[in-house]
Structures are given as structure tokens and as C-alpha cells.
C-alpha positions in Angstrom: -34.0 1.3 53.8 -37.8 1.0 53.5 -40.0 1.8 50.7 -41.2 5.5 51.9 -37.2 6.2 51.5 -36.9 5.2 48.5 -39.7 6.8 47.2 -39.0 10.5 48.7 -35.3 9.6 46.8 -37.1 9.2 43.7 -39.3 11.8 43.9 -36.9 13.9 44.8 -34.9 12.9 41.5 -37.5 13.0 39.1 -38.1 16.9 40.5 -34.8 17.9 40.3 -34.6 16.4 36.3 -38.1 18.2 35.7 -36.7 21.6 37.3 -33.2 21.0 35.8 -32.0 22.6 39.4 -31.5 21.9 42.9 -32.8 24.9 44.0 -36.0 25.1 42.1 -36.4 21.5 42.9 -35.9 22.6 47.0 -38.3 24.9 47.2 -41.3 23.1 45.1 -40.6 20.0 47.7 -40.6 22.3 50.3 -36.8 21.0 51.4 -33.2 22.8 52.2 -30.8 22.6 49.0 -28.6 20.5 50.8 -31.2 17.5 51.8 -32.0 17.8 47.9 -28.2 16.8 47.3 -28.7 14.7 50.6 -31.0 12.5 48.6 -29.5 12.4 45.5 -26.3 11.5 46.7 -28.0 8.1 48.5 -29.8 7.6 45.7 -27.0 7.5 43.4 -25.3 5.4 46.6 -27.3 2.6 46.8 -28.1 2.0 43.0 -24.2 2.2 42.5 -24.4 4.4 39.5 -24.2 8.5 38.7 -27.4 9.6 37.4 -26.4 13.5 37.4 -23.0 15.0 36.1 -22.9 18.4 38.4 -20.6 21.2 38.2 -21.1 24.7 39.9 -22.3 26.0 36.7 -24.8 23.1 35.3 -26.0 19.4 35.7 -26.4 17.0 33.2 -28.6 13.7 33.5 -26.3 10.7 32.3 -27.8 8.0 30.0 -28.3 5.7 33.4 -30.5 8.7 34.9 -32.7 9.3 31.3 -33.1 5.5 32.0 -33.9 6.0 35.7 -35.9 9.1 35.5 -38.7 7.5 33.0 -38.9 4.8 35.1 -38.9 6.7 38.9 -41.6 9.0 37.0 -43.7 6.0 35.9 -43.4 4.6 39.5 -44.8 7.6 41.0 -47.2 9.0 38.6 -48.8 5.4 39.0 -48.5 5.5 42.6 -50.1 9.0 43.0 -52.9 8.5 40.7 -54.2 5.4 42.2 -54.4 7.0 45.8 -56.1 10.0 44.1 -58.3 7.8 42.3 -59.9 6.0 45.5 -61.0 9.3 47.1 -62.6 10.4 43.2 -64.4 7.2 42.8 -67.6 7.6 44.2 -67.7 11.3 41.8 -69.9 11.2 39.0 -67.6 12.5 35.6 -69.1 14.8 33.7 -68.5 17.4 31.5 -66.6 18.4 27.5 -63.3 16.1 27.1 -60.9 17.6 24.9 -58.5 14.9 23.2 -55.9 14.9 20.4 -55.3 11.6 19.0 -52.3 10.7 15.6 -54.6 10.7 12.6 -53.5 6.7 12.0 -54.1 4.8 15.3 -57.1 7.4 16.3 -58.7 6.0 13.1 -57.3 2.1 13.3 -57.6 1.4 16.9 -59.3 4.8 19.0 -62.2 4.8 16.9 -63.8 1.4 17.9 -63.4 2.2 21.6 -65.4 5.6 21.7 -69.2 4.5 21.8 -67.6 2.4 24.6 -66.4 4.8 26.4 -69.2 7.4 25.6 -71.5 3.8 27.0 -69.7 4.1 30.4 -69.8 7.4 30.8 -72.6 9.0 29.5 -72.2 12.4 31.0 -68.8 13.0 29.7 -69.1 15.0 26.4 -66.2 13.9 23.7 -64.1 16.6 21.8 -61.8 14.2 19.7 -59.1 15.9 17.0 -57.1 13.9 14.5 -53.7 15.0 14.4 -50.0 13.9 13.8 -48.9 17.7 14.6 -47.4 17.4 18.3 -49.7 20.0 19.9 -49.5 22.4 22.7 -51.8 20.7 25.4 -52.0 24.1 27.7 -52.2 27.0 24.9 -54.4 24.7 22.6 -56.8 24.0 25.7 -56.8 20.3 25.1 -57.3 17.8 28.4 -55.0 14.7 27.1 -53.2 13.8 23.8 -51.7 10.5 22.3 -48.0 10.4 21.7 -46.5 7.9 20.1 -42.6 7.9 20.2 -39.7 8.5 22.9 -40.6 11.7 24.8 -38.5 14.3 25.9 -38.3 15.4 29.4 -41.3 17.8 29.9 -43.6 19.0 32.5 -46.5 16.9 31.1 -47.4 14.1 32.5 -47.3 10.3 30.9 -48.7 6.8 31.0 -48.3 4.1 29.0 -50.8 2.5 27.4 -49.3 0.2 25.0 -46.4 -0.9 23.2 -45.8 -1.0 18.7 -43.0 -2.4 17.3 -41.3 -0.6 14.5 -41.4 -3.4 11.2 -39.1 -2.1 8.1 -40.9 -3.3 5.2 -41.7 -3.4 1.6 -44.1 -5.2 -0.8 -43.1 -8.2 -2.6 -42.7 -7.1 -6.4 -40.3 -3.9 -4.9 -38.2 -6.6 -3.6 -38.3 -8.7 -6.4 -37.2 -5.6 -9.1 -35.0 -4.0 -6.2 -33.5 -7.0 -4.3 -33.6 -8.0 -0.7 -31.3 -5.4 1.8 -28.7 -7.3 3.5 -27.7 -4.9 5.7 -28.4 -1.2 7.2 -26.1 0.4 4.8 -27.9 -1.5 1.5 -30.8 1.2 2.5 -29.1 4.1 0.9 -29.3 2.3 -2.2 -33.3 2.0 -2.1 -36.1 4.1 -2.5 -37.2 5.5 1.4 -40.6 6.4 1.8 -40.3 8.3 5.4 -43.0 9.4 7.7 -42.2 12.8 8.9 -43.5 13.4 12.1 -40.4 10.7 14.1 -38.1 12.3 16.1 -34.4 12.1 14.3 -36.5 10.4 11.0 -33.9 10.3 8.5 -31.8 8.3 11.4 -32.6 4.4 11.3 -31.4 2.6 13.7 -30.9 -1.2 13.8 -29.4 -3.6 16.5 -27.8 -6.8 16.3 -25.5 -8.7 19.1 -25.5 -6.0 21.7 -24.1 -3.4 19.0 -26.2 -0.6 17.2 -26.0 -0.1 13.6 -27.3 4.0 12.7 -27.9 4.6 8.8 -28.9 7.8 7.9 -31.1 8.1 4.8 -32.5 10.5 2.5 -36.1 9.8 1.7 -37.6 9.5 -1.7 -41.4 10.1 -0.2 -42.1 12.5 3.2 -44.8 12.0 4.6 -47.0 13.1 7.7 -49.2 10.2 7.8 -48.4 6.8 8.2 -51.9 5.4 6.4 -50.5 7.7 2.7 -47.3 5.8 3.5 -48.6 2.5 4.0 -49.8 3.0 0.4 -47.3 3.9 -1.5 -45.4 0.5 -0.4 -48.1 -1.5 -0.7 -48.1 -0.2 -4.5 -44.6 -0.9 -4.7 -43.4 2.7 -3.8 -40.1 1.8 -1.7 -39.1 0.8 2.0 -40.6 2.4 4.9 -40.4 2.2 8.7 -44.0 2.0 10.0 -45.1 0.4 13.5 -47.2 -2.4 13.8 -50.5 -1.2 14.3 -50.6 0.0 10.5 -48.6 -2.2 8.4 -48.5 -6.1 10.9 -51.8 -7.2 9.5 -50.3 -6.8 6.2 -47.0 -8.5 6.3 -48.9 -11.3 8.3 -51.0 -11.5 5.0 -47.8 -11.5 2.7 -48.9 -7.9 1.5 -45.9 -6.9 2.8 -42.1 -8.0 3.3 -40.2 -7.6 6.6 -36.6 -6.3 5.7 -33.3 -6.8 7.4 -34.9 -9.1 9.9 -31.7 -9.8 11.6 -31.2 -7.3 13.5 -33.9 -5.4 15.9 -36.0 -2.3 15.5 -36.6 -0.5 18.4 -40.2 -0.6 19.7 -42.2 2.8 20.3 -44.7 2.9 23.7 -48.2 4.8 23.0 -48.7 7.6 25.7 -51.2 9.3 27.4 -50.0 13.1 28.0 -51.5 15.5 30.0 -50.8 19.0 31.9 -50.9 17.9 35.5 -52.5 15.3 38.3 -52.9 17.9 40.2 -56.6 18.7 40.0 -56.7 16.4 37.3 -60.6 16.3 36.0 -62.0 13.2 37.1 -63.4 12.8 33.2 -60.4 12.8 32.3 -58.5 10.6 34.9 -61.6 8.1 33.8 -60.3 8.3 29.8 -56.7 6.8 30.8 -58.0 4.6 33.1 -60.4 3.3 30.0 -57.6 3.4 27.6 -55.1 1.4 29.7 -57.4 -1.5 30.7 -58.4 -0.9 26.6 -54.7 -1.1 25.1 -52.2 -2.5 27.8 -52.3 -6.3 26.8 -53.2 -5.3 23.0 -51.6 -7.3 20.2 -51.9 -5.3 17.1 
């Protein structure tokens, strides 16, 4: 099969997932219902694996298509911007830039890079709001926002721009009065100091030889920003589940403990998110493009 195949198949997928139907899937590709199953079908054929459960009545993406889907939508997103981006090159960007950043890493790690950008671009006019709240992008009016965290499926659009690791930590003197965790389960008998704004936050998960290990935890501290809970663990306050860009300078410093360093925390990837490519402002296309080369190969 050659590549042009495989990448109608794919688009065709990650359609059909966005639409959650065949049919409305058909007509926005401008195809017959039955090539849209046509495709599908050799998708699912050559990779060997089902990536949609169908019934008369529903479909359902299977944990290989949530894999597959991310990945197809990368492919193409990628694909599709840089041919748009050759014939917006010569363009001169201009024009107000509405952005919505997290309140931590817009202050830690966005902040240095705006005179930068504002250097390169002189005509483009910044509009930059601190936020953890996950904001409405079309009713709120804004042109991009950073996510941080596993996305859902949405219409928006996504590119990565970096990776953080997720560290479970605590200062030294909690450990000392509270003792060192062995194990997942030894979190329920500590104090939790939980930022509020993760998806499923009272579930921690941990892995270790192929296996997960889930706790779920009641938290001592909520909080909606990561820099308040940095703080209280840094004064002793508890155990909290931060990614690296806040809290790896400090356990590198010995301000901080890692915990339960057997087993794995998942990572996080930073996102940009925005409405649509389609007439995508070149001021804006110009921001990503900035915050990829910016962030890709960052280590925090």
C-alpha cells in the first residue's frame, strides 16, 4: 500500500472518532458510508487489531484505537500544517494574539520566552491570561491555550510541545517525623496535599513490572495551583504529586524527597490547543511554531 493510502485510512479514522459516526464522518470527507467502513475495515486489516467496537446502535473506540487515534491525529495535524505553512510563509503576522497559559509553567517557563517572541514578531500584539481553569477557547474568544495533562477527544486541535514527568515527593523532615512510603497503599496513611485541576486527582497511579498499582486518596490540602502546593511541602505540609517543571530543581537540591521510587509515574505532554487549522491566523500558527522549537528538547 503506499503512503497516500495509508494516510486517507487515517484520516478517515481520526474523522470518524471526532464525529463519533460513520455518517457524519461520510459526508464532512465528502465519501459514501460504505467506503467510510471500506477504510476502516483495511485499516483495522493491516494493523491486525480492532480500533472500533460497532453495533447498529453505537461504536465504541477500544483502548488500541484511543492509542491509535492520538497518534493518526498527531501524524496529520503535523502533516497538514507544514504544507499550509509553506504557502503562509512569505505573510507578514500581525495582529492581537489571545493566549491562555496554567498560572505555574506560564510564570516558570512562558514568561522568559515572550520578549522573544514579541522580538520576532513585532507586529503581533500579545493578549496573555494566567489560568489553571480549563477554558472554552471558542465562547471565551481566545486564539490558543496550554494544556497540560491527557486530553479527551475534542474538536480542538493539539500539538505537543513538550514532555513533564509526574515526581511524588515530600521534604525531608516530613519524611523523617512520617517515615518513608513503601508502597502505593502506605499513601492513605499520609497527609496528601492534591492539586485540583488533574483529571481523576484523588486517583494515583503507579506502575511497576508491566502491572499498575491505582490508590485512591483523600487529600488533606486542595489546591488549584501547583506553586501554593509546592509550598506547603516544602514546609513540611505532606506528599504531593507535582510535575517536574515545579518541584525537579528542588529534589535535585535535596529540598525535596522523591517517594516510592520504584515504581513509575506517568509522564504528562504540554499542549498547544486551538479551534481549527482551517484558516488558522498565521500569528498564531507562528506562536506554536515558536513554542515547539522553544520547549520540544527542554529539560526542566
Amino acid at each position: 500500500m503506499n503512503k497516500s493510502n495509508k494516510f486517507l485510512e487515517m484520516t478517515v479514522f481520526v474523522t470518524v472518532v471526532d464525529c463519533n459516526s460513520f455518517i457524519e464522518a461520510a459526508g464532512k470527507l465528502n465519501l459514501s458510508k460504505q467506503a467510510v467502513s471500506r477504510y476502516i475495515q483495511a485499516l483495522e486489516d493491516r494493523l491486525q487489531v480492532r480500533l472500533l467496537q460497532r453495533t447498529t446502535r453505537n461504536m465504541v473506540v477500544t483502548n488500541e484505537g484511543q492509542t491509535f487515534y492520538w497518534q493518526a491525529k498527531a501524524i496529520i495535524n503535523a502533516t497538514l500544517e507544514a504544507e499550509e505553512s509553506l504557502s503562509l510563509k512569505q505573510a507578514s503576522p500581525q495582529g492581537i494574539l489571545r493566549v491562555n497559559v496554567p498560572v505555574s509553567f506560564g510564570v516558570l517557563h512562558l514568561a522568559p520566552l515572550w520578549q522573544k517572541f514579541s522580538k520576532k514578531y513585532p507586529q503581533i500584539i500579545l493578549d496573555i491570561t494566567l489560568s489553571d481553569r480549563f477554558v472554552n477557547l471558542l465562547e471565551e474568544g481566545y486564539d490558543l491555550a496550554i494544556r497540560i495533562g491527557n486530553l479527551d477527544n475534542s474538536s480542538l486541535i493539539s500539538r505537543k510541545l513538550a514532555t513533564t514527568k509526574m515526581i511524588v515527593a515530600a521534604s525531608p523532615d516530613y519524611i523523617a517525623h512520617y517515615g518513608m512510603p513503601i508502597n502505593p497503599d502506605d499513601l492513605k496513611q499520609h497527609k496528601i496535599i492534591m492539586y485540583s485541576h488533574w483529571a481523576k486527582k484523588e486517583q494515583w497511579n503507579f506502575y511497576q513490572n508491566n502491572r499498575c498499582y491505582s490508590v485512591n486518596l483523600s487529600a488533606n490540602v486542595y489546591c488549584n495551583n501547583g506553586d501554593t502546593c509546592r509550598q506547603i511541602i516544602l514546609q513540611g505540609g505532606g506528599i504531593s504529586k507535582q510535575p517536574d517543571f515545579i518541584i525537579g530543581q528542588d529534589v535535585k537540591a535535596g529540598q525535596l524527597v522523591s517517594v516510592l521510587t520504584n515504581y513509575y509515574v506517568e509522564d504528562y505532554n504540554i499542549y498547544a490547543m486551538y479551534p481549527s487549522r482551517k484558516l488558522l491566523p498565521l500569528r498564531t500558527r507562528c506562536l506554536i511554531d515558536f513554542l515547539i522549537s522553544e520547549l520540544e528538547h527542554v529539560q526542566w
